[in-house]
N, C-alpha and C positions, 0 to 999 in steps of 0.2 A: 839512442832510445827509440824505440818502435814506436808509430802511430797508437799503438792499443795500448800500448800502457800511459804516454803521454795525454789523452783525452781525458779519462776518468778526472785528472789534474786541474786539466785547462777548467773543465767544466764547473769541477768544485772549485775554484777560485772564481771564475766568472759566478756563480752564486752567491760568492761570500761578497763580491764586488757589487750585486743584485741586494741582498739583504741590510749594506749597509747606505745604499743609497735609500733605501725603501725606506726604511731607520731616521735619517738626515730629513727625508721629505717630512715625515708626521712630526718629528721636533721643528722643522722652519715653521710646522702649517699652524701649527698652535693651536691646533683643534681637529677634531674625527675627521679621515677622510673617507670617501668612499672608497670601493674595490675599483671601479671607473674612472674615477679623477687619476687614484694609485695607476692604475694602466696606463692613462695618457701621457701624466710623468714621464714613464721610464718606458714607454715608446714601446709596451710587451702587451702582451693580450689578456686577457679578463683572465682565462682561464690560469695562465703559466701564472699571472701575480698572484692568484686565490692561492696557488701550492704553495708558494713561498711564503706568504700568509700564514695557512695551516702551521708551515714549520716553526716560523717565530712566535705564532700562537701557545706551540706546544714547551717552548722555551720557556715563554713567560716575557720573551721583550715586546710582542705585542700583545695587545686584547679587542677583544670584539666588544661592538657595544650591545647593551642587554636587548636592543629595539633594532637590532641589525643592521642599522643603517651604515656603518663603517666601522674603523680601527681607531686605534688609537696605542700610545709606549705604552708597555708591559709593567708591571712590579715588580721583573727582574732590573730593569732599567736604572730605579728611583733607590734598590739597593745597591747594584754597581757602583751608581754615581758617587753616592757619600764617599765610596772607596775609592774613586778616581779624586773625587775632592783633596783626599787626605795624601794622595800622594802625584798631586798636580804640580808639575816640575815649576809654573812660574811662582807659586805661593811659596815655595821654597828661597828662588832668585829673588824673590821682591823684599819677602820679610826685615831682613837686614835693614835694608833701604827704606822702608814704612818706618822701622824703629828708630834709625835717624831723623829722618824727617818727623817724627812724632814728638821725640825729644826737642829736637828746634823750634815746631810751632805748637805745641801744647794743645795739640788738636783729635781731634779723632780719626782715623784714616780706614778705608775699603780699598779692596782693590776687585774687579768685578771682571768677569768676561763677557763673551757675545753667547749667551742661548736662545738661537730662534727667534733673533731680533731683538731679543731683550738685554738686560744685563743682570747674571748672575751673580751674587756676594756669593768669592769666594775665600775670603779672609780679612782680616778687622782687625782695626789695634784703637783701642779706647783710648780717651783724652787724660784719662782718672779725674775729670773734676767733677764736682757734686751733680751737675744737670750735664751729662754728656748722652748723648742720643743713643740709642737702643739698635746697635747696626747686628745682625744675626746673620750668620753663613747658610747661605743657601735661600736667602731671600731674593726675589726677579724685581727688578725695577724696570717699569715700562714708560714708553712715551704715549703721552707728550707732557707728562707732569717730570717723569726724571729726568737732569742733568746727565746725567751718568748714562742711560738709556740712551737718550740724545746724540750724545759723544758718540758711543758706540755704532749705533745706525748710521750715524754721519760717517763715519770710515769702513762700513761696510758694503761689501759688493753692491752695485745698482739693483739687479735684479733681486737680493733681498732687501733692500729700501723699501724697492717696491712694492713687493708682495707685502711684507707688513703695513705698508703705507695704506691697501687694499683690505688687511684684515682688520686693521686699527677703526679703519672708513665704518665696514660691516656692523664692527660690537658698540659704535656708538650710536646708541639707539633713545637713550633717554634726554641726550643734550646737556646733561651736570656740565661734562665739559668742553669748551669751545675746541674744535680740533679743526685744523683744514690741510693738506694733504700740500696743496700750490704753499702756504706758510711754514709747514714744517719743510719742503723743500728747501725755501729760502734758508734757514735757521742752518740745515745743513750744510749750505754752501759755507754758510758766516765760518761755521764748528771749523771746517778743512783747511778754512784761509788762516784762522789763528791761534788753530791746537788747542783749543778747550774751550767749555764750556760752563758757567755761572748763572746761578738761580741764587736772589737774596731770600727766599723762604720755599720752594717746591711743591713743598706738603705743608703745611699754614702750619708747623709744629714748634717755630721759631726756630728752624737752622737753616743757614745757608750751604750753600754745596758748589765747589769750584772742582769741577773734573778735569784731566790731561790723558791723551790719550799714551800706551805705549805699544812696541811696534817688535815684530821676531824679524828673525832671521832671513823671513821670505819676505818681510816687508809690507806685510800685513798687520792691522790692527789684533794684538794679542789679548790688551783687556786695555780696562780704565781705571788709573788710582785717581781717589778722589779725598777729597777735606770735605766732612762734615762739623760744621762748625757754629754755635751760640751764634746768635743771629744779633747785631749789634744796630744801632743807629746810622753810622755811615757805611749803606753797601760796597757800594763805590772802595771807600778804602780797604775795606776785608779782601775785596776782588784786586786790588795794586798791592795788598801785602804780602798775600798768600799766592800769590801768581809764579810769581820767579822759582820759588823754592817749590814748589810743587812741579814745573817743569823741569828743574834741575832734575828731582829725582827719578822721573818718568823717563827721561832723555838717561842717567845710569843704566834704568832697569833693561831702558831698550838696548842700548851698548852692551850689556849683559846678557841679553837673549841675540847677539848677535847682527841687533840691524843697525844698518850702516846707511842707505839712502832717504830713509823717514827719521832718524835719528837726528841727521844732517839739518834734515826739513825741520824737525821742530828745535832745534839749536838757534837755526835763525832767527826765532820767533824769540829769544830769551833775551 
């Protein structure tokens, strides 16, 4: 194949490879960025990122904000997703596995991913009893009140720790809640040493929440199943009962997605 016709190729795959980092950067940032920050990114010039802009603008996966100051995801994005939601291959893998462990502890179960540092709900099996919690797909749980959040940041890359660690610093501006950045550090290291993470009440709603992480193929954090659960008198043993059996099933789901050396790793822990 001749040089002239192999560029046209190179070029538009190098853009699609441009448009989907540019994409990933405004979902980590969790807020507007500018056209400047956008450039510094992805190591291109004002100008080359403003076109690529323009194009996804004209998509609909990004938008401008009304006061110019930056971009931000599109509304083509937030309809995509439901549709990637509904046909996300781990909600699939896991469900089986929720519905057993469901039937065994008579609990409510999520199972959630990483967006942007957060954790997305992207599937739920209800406890059926009269006060079971109101878990909704497609709801984010953030740190430093979520378990589940927690879990997930804890086995994500350093450098996104970071940055959220950095943006989480930023939006706390009123002090409601105590946060520190050297503490949640700490918490994280605890998360990695023993595979999950436990809150007797998170959100003052009366449930407790005991998260496990599960793990793919590549051996990366895929999402986090989690027990939400009626919130009783002794934490302590809710946390010793629902332990084992929540890792069993996590430690399946990963063996089912494939992974084999973090699979191993939280096996030990059981």
């Amino acid at each position: 194949m001749s040089s002239t016709t192999s560029n046209p190729k190179s070029s538009t795959v190098h853009s699609v490879v441009v448009a989907v980092r540019l994409l990933e950067y405004l979902a980590e940032s969790g807020r507007p960025q500018r056209v400047t920050d956008i450039a510094a990114f992805l190591k291109m010039t004002k100008a080359r990122v403003s076109r690529h802009l323009s194009t996804l603008s004209d998509l609909g996966l990004v938008a401008r904000m009304p006061d110019h100051t930056g971009y931000r995801l599109g509304p083509m994005l937030f309809r995509l997703s439901n549709a990637a939601l509904d046909q996300y291959e781990i909600t699939n893998i896991a469900y089986r596995y929720m519905v057993i462990l469901r039937n065994k502890i008579s609990e409510s179960l999520l199972l959630a991913i990483p967006a942007g540092g957060d954790a997305l709900i992207v599937s739920t099996i209800s406890s059926g009893k009269p006060l079971s919690p109101t878990l909704v797909r497609g709801t984010r749980w953030t740190i430093p009140m979520s378990p589940t959040a927690r879990l997930i940041l804890a086995f994500s890359p350093e450098n996104v720790r970071e940055r959220i660690l950095a943006r989480r610093t930023e939006r706390e501006t009123d002090q409601k809640v105590a946060f520190s950045p050297t503490e949640a550090r700490k918490v994280f290291e605890k998360i990695r040493t023993r595979f999950y993470e436990f809150d007797p009440d998170p959100h003052d709603a009366g449930f407790a929440t005991l998260s496990a992480p599960v793990f793919d193929h590549s051996e990366r954090l895929e999402a986090a199943l989690t027990i939400v659960m009626n919130r009783r008198g002794d934490a302590a043993e809710q946390e010793v009962r629902f332990l084992k059996p929540l890792k069993e099933s996590a430690l399946e789901i990963s063996r089912a997605l494939g992974s084999i050396e973090m699979a191993n790793k939280l096996a030990d822990t059981i």
